[in-house]
C-alpha positions as CSV (number, residue, x, y, z in Angstrom):
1,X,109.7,110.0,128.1
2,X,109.0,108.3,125.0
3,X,105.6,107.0,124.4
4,X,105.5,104.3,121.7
5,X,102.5,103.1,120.0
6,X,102.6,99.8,117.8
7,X,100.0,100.4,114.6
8,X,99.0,97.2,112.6
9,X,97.4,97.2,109.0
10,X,96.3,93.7,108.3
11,X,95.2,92.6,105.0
12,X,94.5,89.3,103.8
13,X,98.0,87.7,103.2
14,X,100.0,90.9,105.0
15,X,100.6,93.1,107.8
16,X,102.2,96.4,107.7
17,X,103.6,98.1,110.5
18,X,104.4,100.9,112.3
19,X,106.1,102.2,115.3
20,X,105.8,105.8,116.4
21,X,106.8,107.7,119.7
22,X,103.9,110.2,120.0
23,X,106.7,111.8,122.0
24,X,108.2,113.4,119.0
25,X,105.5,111.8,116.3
26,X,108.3,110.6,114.8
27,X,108.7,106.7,112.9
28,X,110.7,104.3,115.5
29,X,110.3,101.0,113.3
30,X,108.6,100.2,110.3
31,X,108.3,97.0,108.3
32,X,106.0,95.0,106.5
33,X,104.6,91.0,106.4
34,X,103.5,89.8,103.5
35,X,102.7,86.5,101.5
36,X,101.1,85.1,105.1
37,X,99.2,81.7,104.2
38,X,102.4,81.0,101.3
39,X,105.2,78.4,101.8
40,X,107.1,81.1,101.6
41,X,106.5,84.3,103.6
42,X,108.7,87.3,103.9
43,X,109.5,89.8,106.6
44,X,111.1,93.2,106.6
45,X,111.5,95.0,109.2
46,X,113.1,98.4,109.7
47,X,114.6,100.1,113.0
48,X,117.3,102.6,113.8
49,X,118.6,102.9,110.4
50,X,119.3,99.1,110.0
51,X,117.4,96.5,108.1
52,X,115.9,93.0,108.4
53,X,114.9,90.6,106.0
54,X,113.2,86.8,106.7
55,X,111.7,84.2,104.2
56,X,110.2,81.3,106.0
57,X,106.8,80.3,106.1
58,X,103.8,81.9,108.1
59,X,100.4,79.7,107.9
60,X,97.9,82.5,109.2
61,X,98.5,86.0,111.0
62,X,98.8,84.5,114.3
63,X,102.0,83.0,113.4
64,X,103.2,85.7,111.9
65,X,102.8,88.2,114.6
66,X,104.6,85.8,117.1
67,X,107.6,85.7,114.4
68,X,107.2,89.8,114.5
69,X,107.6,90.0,118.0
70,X,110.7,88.0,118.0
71,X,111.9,90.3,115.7
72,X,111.4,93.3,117.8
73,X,112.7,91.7,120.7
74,X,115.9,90.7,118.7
75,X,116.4,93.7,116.6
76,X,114.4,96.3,118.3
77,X,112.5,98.6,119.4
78,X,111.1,96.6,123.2
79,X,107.1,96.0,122.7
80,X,107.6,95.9,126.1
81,X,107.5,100.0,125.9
82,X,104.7,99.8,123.4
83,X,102.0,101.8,125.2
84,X,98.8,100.6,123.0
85,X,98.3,99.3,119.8
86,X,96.2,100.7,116.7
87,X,94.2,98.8,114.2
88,X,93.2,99.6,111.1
89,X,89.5,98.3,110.9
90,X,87.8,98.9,107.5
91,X,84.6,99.3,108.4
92,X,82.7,100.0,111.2
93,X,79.4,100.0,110.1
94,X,76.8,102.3,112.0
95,X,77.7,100.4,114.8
96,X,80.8,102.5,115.5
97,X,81.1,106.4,114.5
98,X,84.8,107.0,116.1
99,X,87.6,105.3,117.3
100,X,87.7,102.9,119.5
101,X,88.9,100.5,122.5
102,X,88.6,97.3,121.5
103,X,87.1,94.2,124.2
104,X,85.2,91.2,123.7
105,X,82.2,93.4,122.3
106,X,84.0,95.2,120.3
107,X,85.4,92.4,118.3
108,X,82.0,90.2,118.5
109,X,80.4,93.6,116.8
110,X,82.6,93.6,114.0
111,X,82.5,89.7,113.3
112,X,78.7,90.8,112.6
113,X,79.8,93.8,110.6
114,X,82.3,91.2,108.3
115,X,79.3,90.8,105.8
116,X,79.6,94.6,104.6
117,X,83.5,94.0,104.3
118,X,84.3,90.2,103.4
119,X,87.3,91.2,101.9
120,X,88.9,93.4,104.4
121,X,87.0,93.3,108.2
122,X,88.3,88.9,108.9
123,X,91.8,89.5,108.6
124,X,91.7,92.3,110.6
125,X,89.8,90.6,113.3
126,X,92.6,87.9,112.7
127,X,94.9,90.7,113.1
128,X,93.3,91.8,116.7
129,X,92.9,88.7,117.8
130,X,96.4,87.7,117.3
131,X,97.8,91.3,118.2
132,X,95.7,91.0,121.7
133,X,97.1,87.0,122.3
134,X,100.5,88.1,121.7
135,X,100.4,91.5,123.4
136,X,97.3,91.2,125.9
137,X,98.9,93.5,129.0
138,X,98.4,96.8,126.8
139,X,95.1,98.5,125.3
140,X,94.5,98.0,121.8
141,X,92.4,100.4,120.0
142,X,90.3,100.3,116.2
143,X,90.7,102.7,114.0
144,X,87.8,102.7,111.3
145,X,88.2,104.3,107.4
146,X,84.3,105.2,107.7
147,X,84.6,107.1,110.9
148,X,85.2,110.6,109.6
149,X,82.0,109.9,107.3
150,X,80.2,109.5,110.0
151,X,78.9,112.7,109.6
152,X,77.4,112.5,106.5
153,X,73.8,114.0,106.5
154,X,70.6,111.2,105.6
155,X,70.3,113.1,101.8
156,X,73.9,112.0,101.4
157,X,74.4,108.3,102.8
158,X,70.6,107.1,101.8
159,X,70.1,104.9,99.0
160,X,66.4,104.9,97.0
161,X,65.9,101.5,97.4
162,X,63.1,99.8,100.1
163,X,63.1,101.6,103.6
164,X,63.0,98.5,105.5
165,X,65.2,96.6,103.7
166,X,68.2,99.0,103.9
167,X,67.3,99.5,107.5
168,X,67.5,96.2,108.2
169,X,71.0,95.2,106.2
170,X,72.7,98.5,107.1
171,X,72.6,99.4,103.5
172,X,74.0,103.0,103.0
173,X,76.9,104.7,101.7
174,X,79.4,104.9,104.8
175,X,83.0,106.1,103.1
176,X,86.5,105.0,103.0
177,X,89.9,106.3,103.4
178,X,88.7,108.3,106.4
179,X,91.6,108.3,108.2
180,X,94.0,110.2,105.0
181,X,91.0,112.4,104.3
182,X,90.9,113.3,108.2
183,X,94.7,113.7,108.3
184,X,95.1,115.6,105.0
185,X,92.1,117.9,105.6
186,X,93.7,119.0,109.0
187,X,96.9,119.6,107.6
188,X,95.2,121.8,104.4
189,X,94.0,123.8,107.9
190,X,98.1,123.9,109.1
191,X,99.1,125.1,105.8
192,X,96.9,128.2,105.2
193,X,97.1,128.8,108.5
194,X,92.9,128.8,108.9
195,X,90.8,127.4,111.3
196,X,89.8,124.1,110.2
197,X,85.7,125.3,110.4
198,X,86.4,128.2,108.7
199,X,86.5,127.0,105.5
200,X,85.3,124.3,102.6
201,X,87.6,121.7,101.2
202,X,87.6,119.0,98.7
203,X,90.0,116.1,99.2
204,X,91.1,113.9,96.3
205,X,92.8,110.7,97.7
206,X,94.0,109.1,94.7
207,X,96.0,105.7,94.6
208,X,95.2,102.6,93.8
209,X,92.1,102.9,95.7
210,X,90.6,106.4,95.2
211,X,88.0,108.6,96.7
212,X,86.7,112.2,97.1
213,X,85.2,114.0,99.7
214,X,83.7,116.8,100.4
215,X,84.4,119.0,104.0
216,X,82.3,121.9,104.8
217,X,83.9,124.0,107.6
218,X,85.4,120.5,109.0
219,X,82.5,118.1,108.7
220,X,82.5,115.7,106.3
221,X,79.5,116.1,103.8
222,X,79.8,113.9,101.1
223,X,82.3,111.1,99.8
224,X,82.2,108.9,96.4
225,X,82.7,105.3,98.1
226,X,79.7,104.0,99.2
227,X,78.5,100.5,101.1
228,X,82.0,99.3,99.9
229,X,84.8,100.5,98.7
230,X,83.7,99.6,95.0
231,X,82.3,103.0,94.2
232,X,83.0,106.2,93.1
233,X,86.0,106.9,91.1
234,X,87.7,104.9,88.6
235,X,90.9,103.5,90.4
236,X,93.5,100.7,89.8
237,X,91.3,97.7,89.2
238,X,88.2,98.6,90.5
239,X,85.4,100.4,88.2
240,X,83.8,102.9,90.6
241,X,80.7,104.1,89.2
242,X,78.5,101.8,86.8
243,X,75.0,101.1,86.3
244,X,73.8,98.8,88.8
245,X,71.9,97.1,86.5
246,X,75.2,95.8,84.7
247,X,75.2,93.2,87.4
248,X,72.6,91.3,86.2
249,X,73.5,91.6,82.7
250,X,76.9,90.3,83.0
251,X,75.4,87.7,85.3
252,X,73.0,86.8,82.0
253,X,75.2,87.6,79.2
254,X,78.0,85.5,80.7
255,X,76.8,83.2,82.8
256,X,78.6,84.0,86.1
257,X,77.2,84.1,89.8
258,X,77.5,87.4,91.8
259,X,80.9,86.4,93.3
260,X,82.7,86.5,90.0
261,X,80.8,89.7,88.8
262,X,82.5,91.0,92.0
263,X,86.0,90.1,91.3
264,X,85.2,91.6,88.0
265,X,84.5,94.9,89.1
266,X,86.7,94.8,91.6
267,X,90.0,93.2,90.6
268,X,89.9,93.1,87.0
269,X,88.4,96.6,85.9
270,X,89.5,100.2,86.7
271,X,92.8,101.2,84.6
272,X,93.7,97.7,84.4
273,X,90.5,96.9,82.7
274,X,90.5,99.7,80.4
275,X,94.6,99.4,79.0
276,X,96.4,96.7,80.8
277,X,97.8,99.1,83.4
278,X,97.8,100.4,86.9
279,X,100.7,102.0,87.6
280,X,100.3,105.5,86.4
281,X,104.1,106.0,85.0
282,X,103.2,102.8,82.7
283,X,100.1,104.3,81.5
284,X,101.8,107.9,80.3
285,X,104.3,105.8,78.5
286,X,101.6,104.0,77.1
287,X,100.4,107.1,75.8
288,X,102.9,108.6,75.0
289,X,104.2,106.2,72.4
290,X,100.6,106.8,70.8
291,X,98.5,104.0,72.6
292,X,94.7,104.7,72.1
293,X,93.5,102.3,74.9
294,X,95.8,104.4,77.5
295,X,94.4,107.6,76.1
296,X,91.1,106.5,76.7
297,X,91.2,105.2,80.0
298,X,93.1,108.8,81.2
299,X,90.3,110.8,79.5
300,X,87.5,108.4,81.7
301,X,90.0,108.5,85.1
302,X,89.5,112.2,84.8
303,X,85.9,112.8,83.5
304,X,84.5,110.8,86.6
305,X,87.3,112.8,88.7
306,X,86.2,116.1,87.6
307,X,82.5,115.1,87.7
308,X,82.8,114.5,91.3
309,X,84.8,118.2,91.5
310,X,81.9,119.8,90.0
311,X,79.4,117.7,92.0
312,X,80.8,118.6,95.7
313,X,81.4,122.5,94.4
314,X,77.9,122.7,94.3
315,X,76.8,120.9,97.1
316,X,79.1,122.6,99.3
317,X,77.9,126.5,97.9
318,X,81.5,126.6,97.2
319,X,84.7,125.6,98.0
320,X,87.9,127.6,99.0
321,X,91.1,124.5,98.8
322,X,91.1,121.3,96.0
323,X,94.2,119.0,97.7
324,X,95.7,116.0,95.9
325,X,97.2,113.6,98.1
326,X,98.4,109.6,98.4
327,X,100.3,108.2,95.2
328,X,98.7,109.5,92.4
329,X,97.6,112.5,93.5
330,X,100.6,113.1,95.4
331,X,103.3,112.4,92.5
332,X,101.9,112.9,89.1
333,X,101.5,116.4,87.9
334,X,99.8,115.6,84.4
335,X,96.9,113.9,86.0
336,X,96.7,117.5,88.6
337,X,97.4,119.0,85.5
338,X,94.5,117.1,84.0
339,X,91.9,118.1,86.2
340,X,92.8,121.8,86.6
341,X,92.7,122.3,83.0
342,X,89.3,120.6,82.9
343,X,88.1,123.1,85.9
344,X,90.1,126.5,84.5
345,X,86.0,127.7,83.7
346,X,85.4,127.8,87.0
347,X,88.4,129.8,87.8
348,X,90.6,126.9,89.1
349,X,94.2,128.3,88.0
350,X,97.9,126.1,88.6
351,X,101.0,127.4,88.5
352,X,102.5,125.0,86.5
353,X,106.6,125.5,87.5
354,X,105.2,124.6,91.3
355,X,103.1,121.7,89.9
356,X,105.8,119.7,88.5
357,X,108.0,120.5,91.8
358,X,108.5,116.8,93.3
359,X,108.5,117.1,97.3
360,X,107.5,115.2,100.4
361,X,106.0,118.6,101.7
362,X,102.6,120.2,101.5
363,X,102.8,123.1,98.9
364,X,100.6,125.1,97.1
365,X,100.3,124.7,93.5
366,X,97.6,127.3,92.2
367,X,98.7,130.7,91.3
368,X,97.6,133.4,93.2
369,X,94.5,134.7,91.3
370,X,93.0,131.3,91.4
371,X,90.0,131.6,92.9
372,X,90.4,128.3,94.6
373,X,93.9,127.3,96.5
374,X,95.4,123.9,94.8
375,X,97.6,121.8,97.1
376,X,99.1,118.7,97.3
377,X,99.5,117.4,100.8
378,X,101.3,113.8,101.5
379,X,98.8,111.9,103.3
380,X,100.2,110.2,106.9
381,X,97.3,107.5,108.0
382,X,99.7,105.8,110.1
383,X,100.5,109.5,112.2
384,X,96.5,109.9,112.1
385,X,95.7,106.5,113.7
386,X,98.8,107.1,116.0
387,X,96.9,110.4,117.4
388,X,93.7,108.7,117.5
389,X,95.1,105.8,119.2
390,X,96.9,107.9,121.8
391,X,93.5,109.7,122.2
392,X,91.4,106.7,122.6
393,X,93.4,105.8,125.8
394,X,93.3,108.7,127.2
């Protein structure tokens, strides 16, 4: 009997989807919505090996997700079948430290929570709330990115700044991209065939968003995004890691409020900031037809990378599997490349022939005196919320 489950990633103008029979675990339909607030929004929608496009206009993610169920009741599969629904909810604050079933509660919580996510927690309530008015006669279930963290220890997830005040904001570090570093980290488990608490792991999710984490015998330690997902690595257009202080001074020096020394750090800064670029393919051509900016902004991706290696080695006491996973860290072998080379000291070693092997697979790419097992591992978030959905319910 198949048991479908309906998973929904709402962003500001978008939705993507997902529908997988935890029967099998395998993808039924899959499609994304995007553009949602434009005169012009599109649909495409996927489902048993046949395609779907729309272009008409969806004012806010309620009418979208009506349009969407149309869709599936025209082109398939039946949300009538669909036995829950998953949500990808940002953050969850402290308020909520695993998945769960959302009600009236649930959803007045994270309207409280929006404050420490303005960019991503209201459109996935709008998301809910629209998922729930079109589909109220099944259970539908939050899946947060800072659960996994939530077992960082106080040394790790506590700022220096004034006891009450953090207290009373929720200011801490809480993590992101829990679900792929939950998923991944499990699967590094599967493929050395090791229990999961038998060993220490470091996880590199890098994409456009990027972050590190740090597992010791499956607990998650430590993790380089923080409040928001603003810090820690350098990714597409977001800085990571600055000096607080340069806040203020670009709030002095240029005259800007807050809100546009945000956007700055968060939209226009990263790779994009440092040579014009995001996509990693542009930025190797870039460097290899001799551009210095490129160059540059490489050298800095992988200094604050290999920083964060070095950092987690030694909190962990050591570590026994370094895993690449999501778009960068999945597909481009000079940036692995990049950061072995930078940790062959510590007796990191890659076999390079199985490094530039391009695969949809976990592998192994270290050779086999490396004191420390290299792999890439293609992250699955949606399967992860699917299991955690189907958990959730029971």
């Amino acid at each position: 009997m198949s048991e479908p489950v309906l998973l929904l990633n709402c962003g500001s103008s978008s939705i993507k989807y997902q529908v997988i029979d935890m029967a099998t675990e395998e993808v039924v339909a899959s499609g994304i919505i995007q553009r949602i607030g434009e005169s012009e929004s599109t649909l495409d929608h996927d489902f048993g090996g046949s395609s779907r496009h729309d272009s008409l206009g969806f004012p806010d993610h309620a009418h979208a997700l009506a349009h969407l169920v149309k869709v599936f009741d025209e082109v398939g599969p039946k949300l009538s079948e669909v036995v829950a629904v998953g949500h990808r909810t940002v953050h969850g604050g402290e308020a909520f430290r695993e998945t769960t079933v959302i009600d009236d509660s649930v959803l007045a919580k994270l309207r409280e929570l929006s404050p420490l996510a303005p960019l991503h927690n209201p459109p996935g309530i709008a998301g809910i709330e629209a998922a729930m008015a079109v589909l109220p006669d099944v259970p539908h279930v939050a899946v947060f990115d800072t659960a996994f963290f939530a077992t960082l220890p106080p040394a790790a997830y506590t700022y220096a700044i004034d006891d009450e005040l953090a207290h009373a904001h929720g200011i801490r570090k809480y993590g992101f991209h829990g679900t792929s570093h939950s998923y991944v980290s499990k699967k590094v488990a599967e493929v050395l065939g090791r229990p999961y608490d038998s060993f220490n792991q470091i996880v590199c999710h890098l994409g456009n968003g990027a972050s590190i984490s740090a597992i010791q015998r499956g607990v998650a330690v430590d993790t380089s995004m923080g409040l928001t997902p603003l810090a820690g690595l350098v990714m597409g257009t977001r800085s990571g890691d600055v000096d607080p202080g340069l806040h203020a001074f670009l709030g002095r020096a240029l005259g800007i409020d807050l809100n546009e020394v945000d956007a700055l750090l968060n939209k226009k800064s990263g790779m994009l900031g440092l040579c014009g670029a995001t996509d990693f393919r542009d930025i190797t051509g870039l460097i290899n037809a001799g551009d210095q900016r490129a160059r540059l902004a490489m050298d800095v991706y992988l200094h604050r990378l290999v920083s964060y290696v070095g950092s987690y080695l030694a909190i962990l006491g050591g570590v026994d599997a370094l895993t690449f996973t999501a778009g960068v860290g999945e597909n481009d072998a000079l940036v692995r490349a990049g950061v072995v080379t930078r940790l062959q000291p510590l007796g990191f070693r890659l076999d390079e022939a199985a490094n530039a092997v391009r695969s949809k697979e976990p592998r192994v790419i270290s050779t086999p005196d490396s004191k420390v097992t290299i792999l890439v591992v293609p992250t699955n978030e949606e399967l992860a919320m699917a299991r955690e959905t189907k958990a959730a319910i029971g």
